[in-house]
N, C-alpha and C positions, 0 to 999 in steps of 0.2 A: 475407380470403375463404377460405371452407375452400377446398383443393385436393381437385378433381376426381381423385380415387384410388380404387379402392378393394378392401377385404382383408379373405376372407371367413370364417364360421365357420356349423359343421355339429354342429345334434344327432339322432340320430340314434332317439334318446327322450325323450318328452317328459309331464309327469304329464296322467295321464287327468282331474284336477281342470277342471271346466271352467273357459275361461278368454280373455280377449280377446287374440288378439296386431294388433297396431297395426306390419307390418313397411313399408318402403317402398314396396318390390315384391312380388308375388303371382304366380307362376306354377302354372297346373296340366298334370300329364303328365311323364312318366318317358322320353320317346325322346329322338332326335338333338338337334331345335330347343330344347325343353325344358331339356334340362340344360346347354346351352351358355349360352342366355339366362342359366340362375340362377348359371352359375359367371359369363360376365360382369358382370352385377350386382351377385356377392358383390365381386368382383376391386376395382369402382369403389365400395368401401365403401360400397353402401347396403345396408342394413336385407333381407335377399331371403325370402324361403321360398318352398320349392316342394313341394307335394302330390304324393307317388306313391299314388295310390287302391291298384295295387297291391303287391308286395310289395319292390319296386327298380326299379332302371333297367332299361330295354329298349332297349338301343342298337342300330343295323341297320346292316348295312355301309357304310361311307363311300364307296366309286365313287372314280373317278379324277379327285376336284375337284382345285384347286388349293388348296393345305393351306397355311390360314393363319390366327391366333391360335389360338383354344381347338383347332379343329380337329386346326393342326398341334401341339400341347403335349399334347392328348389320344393322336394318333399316337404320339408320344412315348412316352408314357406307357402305352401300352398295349404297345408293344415290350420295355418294363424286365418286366411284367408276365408278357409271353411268352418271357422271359432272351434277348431276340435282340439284336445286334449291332446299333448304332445307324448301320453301313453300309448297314443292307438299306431300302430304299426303302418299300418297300408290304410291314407285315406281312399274313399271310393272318389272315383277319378270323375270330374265335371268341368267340359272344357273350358267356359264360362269363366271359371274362379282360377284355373290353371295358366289361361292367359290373361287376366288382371295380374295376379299372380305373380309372373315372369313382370309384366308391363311397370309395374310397381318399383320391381326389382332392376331394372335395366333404368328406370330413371333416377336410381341415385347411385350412379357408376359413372365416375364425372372423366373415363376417358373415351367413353363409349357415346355416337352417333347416331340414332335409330331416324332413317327417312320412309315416312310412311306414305302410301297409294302416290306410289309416281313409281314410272315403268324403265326398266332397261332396256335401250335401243339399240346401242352400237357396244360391241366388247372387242377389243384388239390390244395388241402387246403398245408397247410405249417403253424402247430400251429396254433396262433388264424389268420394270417392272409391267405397268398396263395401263389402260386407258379404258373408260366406260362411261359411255356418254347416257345420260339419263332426260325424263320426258319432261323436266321443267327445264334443262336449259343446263344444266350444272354437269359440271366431268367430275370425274372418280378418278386418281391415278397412284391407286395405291404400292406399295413396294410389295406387296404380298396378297396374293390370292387364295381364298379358302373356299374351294370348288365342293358344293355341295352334292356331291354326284347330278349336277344338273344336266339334264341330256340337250337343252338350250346351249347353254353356255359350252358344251363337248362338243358341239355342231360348229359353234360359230369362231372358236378359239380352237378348234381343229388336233381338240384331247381324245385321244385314246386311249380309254379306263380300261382294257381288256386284260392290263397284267395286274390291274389293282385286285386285291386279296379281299377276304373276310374274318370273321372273324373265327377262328379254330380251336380247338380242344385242348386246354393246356397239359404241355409234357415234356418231363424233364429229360427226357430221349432226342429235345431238341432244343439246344443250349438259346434261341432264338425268346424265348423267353426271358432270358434277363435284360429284353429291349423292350419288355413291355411296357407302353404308356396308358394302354386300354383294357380294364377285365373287368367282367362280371358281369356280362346279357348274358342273358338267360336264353341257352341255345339247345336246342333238343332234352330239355328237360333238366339242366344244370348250369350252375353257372358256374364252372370251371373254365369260365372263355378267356383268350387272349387276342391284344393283337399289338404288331410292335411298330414303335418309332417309324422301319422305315419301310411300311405299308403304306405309307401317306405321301411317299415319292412317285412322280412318274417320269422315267426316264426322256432325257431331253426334252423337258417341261421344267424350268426352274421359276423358284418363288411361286409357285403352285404345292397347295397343301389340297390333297383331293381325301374327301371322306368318304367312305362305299355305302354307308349305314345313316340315309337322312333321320333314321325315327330311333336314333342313339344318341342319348345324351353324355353318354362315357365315353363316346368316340372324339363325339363334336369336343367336348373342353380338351380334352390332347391336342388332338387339331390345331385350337386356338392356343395355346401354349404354347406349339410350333411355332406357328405366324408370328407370336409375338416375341418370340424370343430372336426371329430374324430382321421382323421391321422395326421393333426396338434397337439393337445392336448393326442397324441396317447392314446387314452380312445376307449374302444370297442362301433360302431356305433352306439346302442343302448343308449349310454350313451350319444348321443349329446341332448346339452340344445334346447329346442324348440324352449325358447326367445331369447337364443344368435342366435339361428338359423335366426329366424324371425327380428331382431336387425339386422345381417349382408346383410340380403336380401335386406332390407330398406336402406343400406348404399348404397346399390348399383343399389337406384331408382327401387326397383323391387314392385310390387303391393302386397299387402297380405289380397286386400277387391278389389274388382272387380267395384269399381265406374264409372261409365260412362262419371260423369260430375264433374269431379275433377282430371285432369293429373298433371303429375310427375314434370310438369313445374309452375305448380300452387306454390304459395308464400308457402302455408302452406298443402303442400301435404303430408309429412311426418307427421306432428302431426293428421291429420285427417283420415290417415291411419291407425296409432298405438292407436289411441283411437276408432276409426271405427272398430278393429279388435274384441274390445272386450264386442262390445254390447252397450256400453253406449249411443249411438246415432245413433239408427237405420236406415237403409238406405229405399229406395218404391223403388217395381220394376215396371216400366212403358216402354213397349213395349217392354220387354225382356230384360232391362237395370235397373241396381241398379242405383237409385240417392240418391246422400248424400245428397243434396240443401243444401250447404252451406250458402246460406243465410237466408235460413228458418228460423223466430223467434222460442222461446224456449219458450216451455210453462213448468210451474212445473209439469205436471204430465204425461209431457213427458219423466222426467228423473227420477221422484222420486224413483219410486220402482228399476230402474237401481243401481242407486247412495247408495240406501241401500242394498243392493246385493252386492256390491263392500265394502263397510264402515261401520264399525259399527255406529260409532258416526254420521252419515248423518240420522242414523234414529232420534236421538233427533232433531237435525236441520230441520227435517222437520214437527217434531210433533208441532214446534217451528212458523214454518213459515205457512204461509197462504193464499197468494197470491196465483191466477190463472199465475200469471205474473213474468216470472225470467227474472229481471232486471241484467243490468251490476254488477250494486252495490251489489244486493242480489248474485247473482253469487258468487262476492270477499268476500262475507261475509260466504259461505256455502265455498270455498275455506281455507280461515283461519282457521273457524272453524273447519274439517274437517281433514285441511293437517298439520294442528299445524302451520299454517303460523301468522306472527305479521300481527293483523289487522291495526294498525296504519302508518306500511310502505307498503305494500305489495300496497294496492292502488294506492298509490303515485309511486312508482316502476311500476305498470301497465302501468299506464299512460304514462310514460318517454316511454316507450319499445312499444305500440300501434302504431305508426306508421313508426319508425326505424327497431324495431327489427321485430314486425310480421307481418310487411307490409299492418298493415291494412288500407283501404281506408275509413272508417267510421271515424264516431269521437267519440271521446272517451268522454260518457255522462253516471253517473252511474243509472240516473235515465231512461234509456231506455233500452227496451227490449233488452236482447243478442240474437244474431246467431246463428246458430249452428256453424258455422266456428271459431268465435270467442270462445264460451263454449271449444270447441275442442281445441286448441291454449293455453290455461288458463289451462285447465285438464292436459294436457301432460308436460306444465309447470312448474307446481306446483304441482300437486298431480297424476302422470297420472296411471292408471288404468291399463296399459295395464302392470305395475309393477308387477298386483296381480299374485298372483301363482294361475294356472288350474290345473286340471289332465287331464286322456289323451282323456277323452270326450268334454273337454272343460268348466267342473263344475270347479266354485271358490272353491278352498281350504280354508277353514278358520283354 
């Protein structure tokens, strides 16, 4: 099976001969959401182009979201831009250097298209995908649309964005969260935002990826992820995998839980993401901010009814067990028994990989209390959760 990757390329000229391009994906508009989609898109090898009707990019200030995939590599990138030290937090934003910046960046993404100052005239379906005729002569007939809330293209393609959502306040009172592929705008003073997978649907509109949020760059690269996970695997967009989806987001340093105090530079930010997403280890909002406290001790009946939620066999193991207290040891032992792991190597195998592979700075004692960072690290490990199959609320299937 091909791997879900992918790595883009940009041209930047193209002959005025008219001419059919047949790319996977289809984006129109030149802001935030726009170009994050199409460089997600190029990133996951599929086929992208994206239309500036005008002359380049138009990027608008980024706000104090929480910066993460494109978002934060474009921060990045726009710092190298303005020669400033990659100590400094938040460069001061200037549009100038932020659309060089991107421009830069999109031409060495060798799956990726950029056609510039030429207009869009005609848009209509073409079987399950579409057709769009452009002002030098060339069609577009991409398998996949990634409708940038354009109120043009809603006119003329006859979309009705009135059930499409925004983005909302994350909470574990609504299991719809473990579909998130977007967090971290900064909305009413916090950035504990979410928004999931299938907010990017609009009913009987297929192969249409709609974003609510043109001046988000966290919205637009899920977006694009979507698209391309469907015009790559040409499968109608409906049929993109949530977790492949949420799997390649994570490949590419993108947040899919809105943690405050846990960045993408952190040792073990991936595994504390993908077991973060699905409940198992609940995060506290304080001052508008989710914290994971990764080093928070773990009590049992912090995770017990999680853990049997997710497992059948964790409920015997814990009818079993009796401690207030989930040591390292008892951990590896609810692990074995649980994941079908050998109890007599798997220990010993922790231990070798404790502070090489998961870069733990603790030491490795079975008889002391675990972390949650550590728990998280082990789970994902060996048995990780975030495997289990949901539906589209976010309920465990069994």
């Amino acid at each position: 099976m091909k791997r879900f990757l992918f790595y883009f390329f940009c041209l930047s000229s193209l002959s005025s001969v008219a001419q059919t391009l047949k790319p996977d994906v289809f984006i129109v508009g030149n802001g935030n959401a726009a170009a994050a989609a199409a460089i997600q898109s190029a990133q996951s090898n599929a086929k992208t182009v994206i239309l500036l009707q005008a002359g380049g990019f138009d990027i608008e200030p980024i706000g104090a979201d929480l910066h993460s995939g494109v978002q934060a590599k474009f921060l990045e990138k726009l710092k190298e831009q303005l020669n400033l030290a990659d100590t400094i937090a938040e460069p001061s934003f200037d549009k100038q250097a932020a659309n060089l910046a991107l421009e830069y960046w999109a031409n060495t993404l060798k799956t990726l298209t950029v056609i510039k100052n030429v207009q869009l005239l005609k848009a209509d379906r073409a079987g399950k995908g579409w057709a769009f005729k452009l002002s030098d002569g060339r069609t577009i007939r991409p398998e996949v649309l990634v409708n940038i809330a354009d109120k043009k293209l809603n006119e003329a393609l006859k979309i009705d964005a009135a059930t499409v959502g925004t983005w909302t306040k994350f909470d574990y009172g609504n299991t719809l969260y473990k579909t998130n592929v977007a967090v971290g705008k900064r909305v009413d003073g916090n950035t504990n935002s979410n928004y999931s997978f299938y907010q990017y649907f609009i009913p009987n509109q297929e192969n249409l990826v709609y974003v609510s949020d043109p001046t988000s760059m966290l919205m637009g690269q899920a977006a694009g992820a979507i698209a391309a996970y469907a015009g790559f695997f040409d499968l109608k967009a409906s049929q993109a995998d949530l977790k492949r989806v949420q799997g390649e987001l994570i490949a590419f340093n993108t947040n899919l839980m809105p943690f405050s105090d846990v960045g993408i530079k952190d040792a073990n930010w991936k595994a504390i993401q993908m077991v973060g997403v699905t409940g198992m280890l609940k995060a506290t909002v304080v001052n508008g901010k989710l914290l994971f406290n990764p080093e928070q001790l773990v009590s049992t009946a912090e995770i017990r009814q999680n853990m049997k939620d997710h497992y059948y066999k964790a409920q015997i193991w814990f009818d079993d067990y009796k401690s207030d207290v989930l040591t390292i040891g008892a951990a590896l032992d609810l692990i074995c028994y649980v994941g079908n792991k050998a109890p007599e190597t798997t220990p010993k195998e922790v231990e070798k990989k404790w502070t090489s592979a998961y870069n733990f700075s603790s030491t490795f004692k079975k008889d002391r209390q675990i972390t949650r960072r550590e728990l998280a690290v082990l789970l994902q490990d060996y048995m990780p959760p975030f495997n289990i199959t949901i539906d589209k609320t976010g309920k465990i299937l069994r």
